[in-house]
N, C-alpha and C positions, 0 to 999 in steps of 0.2 A: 738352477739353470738361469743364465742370464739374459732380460728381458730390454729387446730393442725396441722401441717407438719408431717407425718407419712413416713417416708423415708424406706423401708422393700422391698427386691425383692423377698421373699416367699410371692405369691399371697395367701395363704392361712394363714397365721399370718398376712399379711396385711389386708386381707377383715374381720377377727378376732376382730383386733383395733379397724379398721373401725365403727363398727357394735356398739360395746359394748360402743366406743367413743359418738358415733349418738343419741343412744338412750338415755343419759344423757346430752343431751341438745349441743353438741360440735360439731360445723362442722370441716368436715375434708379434707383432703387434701392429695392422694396418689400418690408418686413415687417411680418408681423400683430402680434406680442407686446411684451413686452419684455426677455425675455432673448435675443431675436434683435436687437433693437435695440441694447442696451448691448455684447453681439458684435462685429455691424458696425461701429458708432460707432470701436468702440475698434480694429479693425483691419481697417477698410475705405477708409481714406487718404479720407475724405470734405469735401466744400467746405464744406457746408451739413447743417441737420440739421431735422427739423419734425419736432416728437416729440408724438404726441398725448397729453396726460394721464388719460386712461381706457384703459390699454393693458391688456390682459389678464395675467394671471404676473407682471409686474413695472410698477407704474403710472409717468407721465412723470414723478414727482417722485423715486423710484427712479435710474430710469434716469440721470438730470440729476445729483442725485449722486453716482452712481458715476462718469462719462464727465467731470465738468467740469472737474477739474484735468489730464486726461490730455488730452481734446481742447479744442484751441482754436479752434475754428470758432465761428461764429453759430450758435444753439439757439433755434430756434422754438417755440413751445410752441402748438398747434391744440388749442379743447379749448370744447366746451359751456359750461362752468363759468366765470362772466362774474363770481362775487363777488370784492371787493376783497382780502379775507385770501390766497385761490387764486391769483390773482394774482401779490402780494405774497410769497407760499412761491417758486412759482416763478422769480421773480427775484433769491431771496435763494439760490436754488441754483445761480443762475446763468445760468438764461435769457437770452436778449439781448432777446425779444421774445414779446408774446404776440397771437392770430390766433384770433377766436372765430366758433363756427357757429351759424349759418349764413355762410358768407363769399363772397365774391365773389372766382371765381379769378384776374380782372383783379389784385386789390387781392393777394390772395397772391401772384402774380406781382411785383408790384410792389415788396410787401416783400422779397422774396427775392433782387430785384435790388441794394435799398438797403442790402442787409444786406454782399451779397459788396462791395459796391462800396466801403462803407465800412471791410472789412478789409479790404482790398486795398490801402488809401493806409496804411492803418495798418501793416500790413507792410509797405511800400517805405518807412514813414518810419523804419521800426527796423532797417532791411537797412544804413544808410547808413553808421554809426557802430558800433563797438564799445562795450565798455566803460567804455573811455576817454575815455568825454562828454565834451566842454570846459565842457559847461552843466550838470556835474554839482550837484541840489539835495542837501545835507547834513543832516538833524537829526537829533542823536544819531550813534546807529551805522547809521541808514537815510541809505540812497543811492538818490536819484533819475535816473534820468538820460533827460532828456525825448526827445534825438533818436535812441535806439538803443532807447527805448519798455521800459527794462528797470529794475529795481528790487532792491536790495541791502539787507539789513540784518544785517550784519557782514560773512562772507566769503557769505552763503548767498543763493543769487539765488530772489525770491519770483515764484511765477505771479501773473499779477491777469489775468484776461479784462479787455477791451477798453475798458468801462464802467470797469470799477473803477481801471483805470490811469487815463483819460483824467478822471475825478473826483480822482484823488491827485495827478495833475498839476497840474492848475488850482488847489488850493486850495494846492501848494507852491509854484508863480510867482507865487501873490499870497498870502503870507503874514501871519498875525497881523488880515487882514482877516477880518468876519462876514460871510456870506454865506445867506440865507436859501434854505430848499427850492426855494422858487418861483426862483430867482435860480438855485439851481445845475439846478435840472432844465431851466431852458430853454436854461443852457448847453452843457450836457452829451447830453441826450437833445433839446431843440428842442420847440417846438408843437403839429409835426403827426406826435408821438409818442404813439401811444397807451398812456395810463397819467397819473399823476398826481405830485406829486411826494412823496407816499412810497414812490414808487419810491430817493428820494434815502435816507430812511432807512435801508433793507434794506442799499442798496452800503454807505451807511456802515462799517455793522456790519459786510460782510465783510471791508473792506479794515482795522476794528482787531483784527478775528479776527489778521490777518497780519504787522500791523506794530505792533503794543501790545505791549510784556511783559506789559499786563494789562489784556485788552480790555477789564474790565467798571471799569477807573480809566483812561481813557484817557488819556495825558500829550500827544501828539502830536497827534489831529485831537481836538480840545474842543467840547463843547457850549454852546454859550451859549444858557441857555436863554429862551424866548419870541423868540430871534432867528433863531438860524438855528447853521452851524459854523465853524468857524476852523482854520485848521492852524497849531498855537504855535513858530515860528521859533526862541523865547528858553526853550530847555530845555538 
């Protein structure tokens, strides 16, 4: 059975999730704060996480960066707070997704389905292969390796949440190409994702936090500007 972290201090949006969670098959797991949340998260072996961003003691944006390099689950982020910067913080901390109230627990349900579903094929397509990729991508001393979903840059093997790999992937199978926001967020996130595509910015920026010697000179994923980015093959 698959276990959600439900982090919410309105008992009444919490026992809401709850319910609507339960009755399709999902055990659940309720706390009010967030240093009960970042607790759980971190060692409560959980599938799922819905973290509200107005948490008492420790707010979602807290909680998200303590918890996001250590857990690699989907991070929901529930939360009032519908402006675009909110938003935008959120998913540069790592968020996979954001869920605003009032919402419709049909529609929660539904993301929560899309969410496991989509790491689910993600881990079976990194279970398959080691290290050892045959389709290992090269630049520099950064190692891609698209079908074991894992990422090197010297001997040191780097986390990327879900988003961020499957954006470094795609701009390293199609190298030296520009690629516009609009171009990569519909490939990457799709349509009928809600968000915009400076969502593409934020990943950006984490994935040269990781693989730059010098994020703020980027040699390897390039801005071409009034276009869009590129990832430079010829370094």
């Amino acid at each position: 059975m698959r276990k959600i972290l439900i982090a919410e201090d309105d008992e009444e949006i919490a026992m809401l999730e709850r319910d609507y969670l339960e009755i399709e098959g999902f055990q659940t797991k309720l706390v009010p704060d967030g240093t009960a949340a970042a607790s759980e998260a971190l060692g409560g072996g959980y599938d799922l996480i819905l973290l509200d961003l107005m948490l008492p003691g420790r707010n979602g944006y807290e909680v998200c960066r303590q918890i996001r390099d250590k857990v690699d689950v989907p991070i929901l982020m529930v939360t009032a707070r519908t402006d675009s910067v909110d938003k935008i913080r959120g998913l540069g901390l790592g968020a996979d997704d954001y869920i605003a109230k009032p919402f419709d627990p049909a529609e929660l349900v539904a993301r929560v389905k899309a969410h496991l579903s989509r790491y689910d094929r993600l881990v079976k397509a990194g279970s398959r292969v080691d290290a050892s990729d045959r389709d290992t991508i090269t630049v520099g001393d950064l190692r891609i390796l698209p079908r074991s979903w894992k990422v090197y840059k010297g001997d040191k093997e780097l986390r990327l949440p879900n988003r961020e790999f499957e954006l470094l992937k795609f701009l390293a199978e199609e190298p030296n190409i520009v690629f516009s926001k609009e171009q990569l967020f519909e490939a990457i996130w799709g349509y009928d994702y809600v968000g915009d595509s400076a969502t593409v910015t934020v990943h950006i920026g984490r994935i040269r936090e990781k693989i730059e010697d010098d994020p703020a000179h980027p040699k390897i994923i390039e801005t071409v500007w009034g276009a869009g980015y590129r990832l430079n093959k010829e370094r």
